[in-house]
N, C-alpha and C positions, 0 to 999 in steps of 0.2 A: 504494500500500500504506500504511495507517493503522497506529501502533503509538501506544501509550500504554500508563499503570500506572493502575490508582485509577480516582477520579472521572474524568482524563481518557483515560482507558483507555476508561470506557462513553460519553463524548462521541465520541471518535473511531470506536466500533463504528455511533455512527448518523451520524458524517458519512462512514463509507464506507459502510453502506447508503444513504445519501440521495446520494450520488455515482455507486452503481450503478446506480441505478431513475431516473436522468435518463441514463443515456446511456454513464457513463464511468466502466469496467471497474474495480472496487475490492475489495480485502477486507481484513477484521482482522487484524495480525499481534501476538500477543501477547510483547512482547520476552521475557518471561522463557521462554516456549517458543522464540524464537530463538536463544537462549544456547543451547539445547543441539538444534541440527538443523533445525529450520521457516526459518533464513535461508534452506535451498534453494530457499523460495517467491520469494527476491529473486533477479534478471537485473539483467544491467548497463542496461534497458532502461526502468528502473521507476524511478518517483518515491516516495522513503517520504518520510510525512507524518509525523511524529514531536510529540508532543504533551506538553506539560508546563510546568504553570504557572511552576516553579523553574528550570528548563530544566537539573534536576541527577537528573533522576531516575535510578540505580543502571543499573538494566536497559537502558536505554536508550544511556547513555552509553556500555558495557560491548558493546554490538553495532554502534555507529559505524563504530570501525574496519573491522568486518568487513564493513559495507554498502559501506564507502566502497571496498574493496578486490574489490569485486562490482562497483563499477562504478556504483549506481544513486545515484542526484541526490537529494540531501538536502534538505527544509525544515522547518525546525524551528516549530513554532507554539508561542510561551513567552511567558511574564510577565516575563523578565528580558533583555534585551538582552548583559548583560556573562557569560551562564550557559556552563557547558563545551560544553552543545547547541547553541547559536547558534554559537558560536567552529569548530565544527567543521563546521556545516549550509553548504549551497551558498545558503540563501535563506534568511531568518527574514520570520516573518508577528508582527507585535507584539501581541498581546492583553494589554497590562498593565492591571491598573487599581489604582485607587487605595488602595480596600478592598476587602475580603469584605462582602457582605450580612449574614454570620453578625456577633450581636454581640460575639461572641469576637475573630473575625477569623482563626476557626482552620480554620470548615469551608469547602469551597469552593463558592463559592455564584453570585458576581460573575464570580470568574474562567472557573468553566466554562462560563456562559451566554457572555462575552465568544467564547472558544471555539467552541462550538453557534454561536454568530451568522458567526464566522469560515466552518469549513466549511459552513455553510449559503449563505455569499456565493459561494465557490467553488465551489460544485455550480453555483447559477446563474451565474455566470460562464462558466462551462463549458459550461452548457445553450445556453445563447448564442452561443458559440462554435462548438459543433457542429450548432446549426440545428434542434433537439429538438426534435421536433414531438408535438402531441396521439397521434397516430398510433403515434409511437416510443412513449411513455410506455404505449399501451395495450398495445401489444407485449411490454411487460417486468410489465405488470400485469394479468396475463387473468383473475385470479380477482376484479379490482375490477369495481365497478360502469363507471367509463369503461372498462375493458379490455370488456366486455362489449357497451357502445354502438357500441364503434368496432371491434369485432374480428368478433361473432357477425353471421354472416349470416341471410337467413331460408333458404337451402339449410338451414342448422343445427337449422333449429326447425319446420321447416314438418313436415305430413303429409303424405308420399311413398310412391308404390307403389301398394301395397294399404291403407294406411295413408288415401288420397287419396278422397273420397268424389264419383263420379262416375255420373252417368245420361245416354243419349243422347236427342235431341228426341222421336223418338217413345216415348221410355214416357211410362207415367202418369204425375198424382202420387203414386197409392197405391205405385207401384212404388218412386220416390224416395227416399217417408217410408219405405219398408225400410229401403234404404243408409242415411240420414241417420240413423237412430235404430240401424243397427248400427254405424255407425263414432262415433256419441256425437259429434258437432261441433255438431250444428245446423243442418246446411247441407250444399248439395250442388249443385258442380257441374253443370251442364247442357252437354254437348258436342254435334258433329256429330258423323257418322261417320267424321270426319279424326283426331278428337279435338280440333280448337278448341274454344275458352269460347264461349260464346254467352249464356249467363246465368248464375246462382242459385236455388236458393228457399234460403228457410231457416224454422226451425221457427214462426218468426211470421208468415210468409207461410202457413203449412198452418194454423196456429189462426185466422187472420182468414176464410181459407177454410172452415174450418169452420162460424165461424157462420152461411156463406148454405146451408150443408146440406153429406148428406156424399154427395153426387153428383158434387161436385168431384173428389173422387177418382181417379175415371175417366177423366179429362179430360186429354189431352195436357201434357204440363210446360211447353210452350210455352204453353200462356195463364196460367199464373201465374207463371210466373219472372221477375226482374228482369234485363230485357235491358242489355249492354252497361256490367258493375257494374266498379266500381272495382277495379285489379288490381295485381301487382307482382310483378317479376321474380327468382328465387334468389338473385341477386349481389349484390342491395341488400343493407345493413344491415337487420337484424333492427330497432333503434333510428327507423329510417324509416318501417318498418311501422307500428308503435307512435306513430308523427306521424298518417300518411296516417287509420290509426282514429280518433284524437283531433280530428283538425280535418275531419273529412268533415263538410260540409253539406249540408241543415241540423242533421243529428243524425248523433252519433259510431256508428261502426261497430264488430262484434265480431271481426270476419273479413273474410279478403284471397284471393282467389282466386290463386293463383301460375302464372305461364305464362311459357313461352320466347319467345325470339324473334320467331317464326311464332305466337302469341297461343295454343299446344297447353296443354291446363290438365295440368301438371307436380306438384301440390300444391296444399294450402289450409293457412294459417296463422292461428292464433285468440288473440285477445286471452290467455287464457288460459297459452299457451305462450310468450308474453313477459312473463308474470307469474313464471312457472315458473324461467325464466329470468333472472329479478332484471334484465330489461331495464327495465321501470318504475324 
C-alpha cells in the first residue's frame, strides 16, 4: 500500500501502478482519506510505503500510529534520515539529494525523480523476485498491444461456422467463387467428404483462370486449387499467424486455413483480422 501528500503523493500513485502491472498486488492510499476511515484498506498483513521528501508530512505522520497498531510493516521512503517518519518506519529507503533542480530550491523536482527512480527499482526488484514473465505482464495488460500478441489466439479471430468458407472436391469453381464472394474473404476452402483440407483457391487463382477463358468455371476445384497450403491450428497465437503470412516463401500470404488435429478445416483466418485486431 502506497500513501503520500503533494508531489509525492502522485509519484507514489505511479509506483503503485507500476508495482501492480509487474506482478505485485498495490494501491493508492490517500493518508488524508485515512484519517478518517480508508485505514480499513490496511491488515496487519500489508507493507505501507509511505513517501515524503521531509519525512514530516502532517497526514502521514498523524496515521503511523494507527498503521502500526494494524499490524502492517512500515517503510518510509524520505529525504531526511533524522525525520519523525523514519524514527517511527520499520525500514527507511534514503532518496536524499543534494538540491532541487528548481532554481529556487522550493519546487520538487530532484527529489521526486530520486523517488520515481526508487519505486521504479523496486517494482523490478520484485519483478525479479517473483519470476514475471512476458506472459504474466500480458495477462495484466490485454488491452496492450503485447497483451494482444501473447494473449489473442487465432480461435479468437478466425472465421468459424458459417462464418468459414468451404466447398467439397467435387464442385466447380463456378460453385466456389459463390461461397468465396459470399462470405467476402477471398478464398475458400476445399475439403473431402470427411471435411479435411485438401487445398484452397483464392480470388487470384479465379482471375488468373480467367484469362485462359471462362470455361474454367466448370471444371472441378480440384484442378485449380493449391494442394497441401500452409495451415494453423486454433491454439496458436493469433501473433504466429501474422509471422507464418509474413515470412511465407517466396511471397507473403493473406490467409491461413485453420484445422484440428485430424487436419478437419475448422476456420480461415485473414490478414485482415489481425489488422482488426491491433495484432500488427
Amino acid at each position: 500500500i502506497v500513501t503520500g501528500r503533494g508531489k509525492s503523493g502522485l509519484v507514489g500513485k505511479k509506483i503503485a501502478a507500476t508495482l501492480a502491472s509487474t506482478g505485485t498486488p498495490a494501491f493508492f492510499l490517500h493518508p488524508a482519506e485515512g484519517i478518517h476511515g480508508d485505514l480499513g484498506m490496511v491488515t496487519g498483513d500489508d507493507i505501507v510505503l509511505a513517501l515524503s521528501n521531509s519525512g514530516e508530512t502532517a497526514e502521514i505522520v498523524r496515521i503511523i500510529p494507527a498503521i502500526k497498531r494494524i499490524g502492517a510493516t512500515i517503510i518510509a521512503m524520505c529525504g531526511c534520515a533524522q525525520s519523525t517518519m523514519v524514527k517511527n518506519a520499520d525500514a527507511f529507503l534514503d532518496v536524499t539529494v543534494d538540491k532541487e533542480a528548481c532554481p529556487m530550491g522550493l519546487a520538487p523536482t530532484a527529489s521526486t525523480t530520486a523517488a520515481m527512480a526508487m519505486g521504479d527499482a523496486l517494482a523490478v526488484a520484485l519483478l525479479s523476485e517473483r519470476k514475471f514473465t512476458p506472459e504474466d505482464f500480458a495477462l495484466f495488460h490485454p488491452g496492450g498491444s503485447l497483451g494482444r500478441q501473447l494473449l489473442l489466439t487465432v480461435e479468437d479471430v478466425m472465421h468459424a461456422g458459417e462464418g468459414n468458407p468451404v466447398v467439397t472436391i467435387e464442385k466447380t469453381v463456378k460453385e466456389a467463387l459463390f461461397v468465396m464472394t459470399g462470405k467476402g474473404l477471398g478464398v475458400t476452402n476445399i475439403v473431402d467428404d470427411k471435411g479435411c483440407l485438401l487445398g484452397i483457391i483464392t480470388d487470384g487463382d479465379i482471375r488468373r483462370g480467367l484469362e485462359r477463358g471462362h470455361e474454367f468455371l466448370d471444371k472441378s476445384v480440384g484442378a485449380l486449387m493449391t494442394r497441401t497450403p500452409r495451415t494453423i491450428t486454433p491454439d496458436k497465437l493469433a501473433a504466429q499467424a501474422l509471422h507464418m503470412m509474413e515470412k511465407n516463401h517466396p511471397h507473403p500470404i493473406t490467409v491461413l486455413p485453420v484445422v484440428d488435429a485430424y487436419n478437419k478445416s475448422v476456420g480461415i483466418i485473414h490478414l485482415t483480422d489481425l489488422l482488426r485486431q491491433k495484432v500488427v
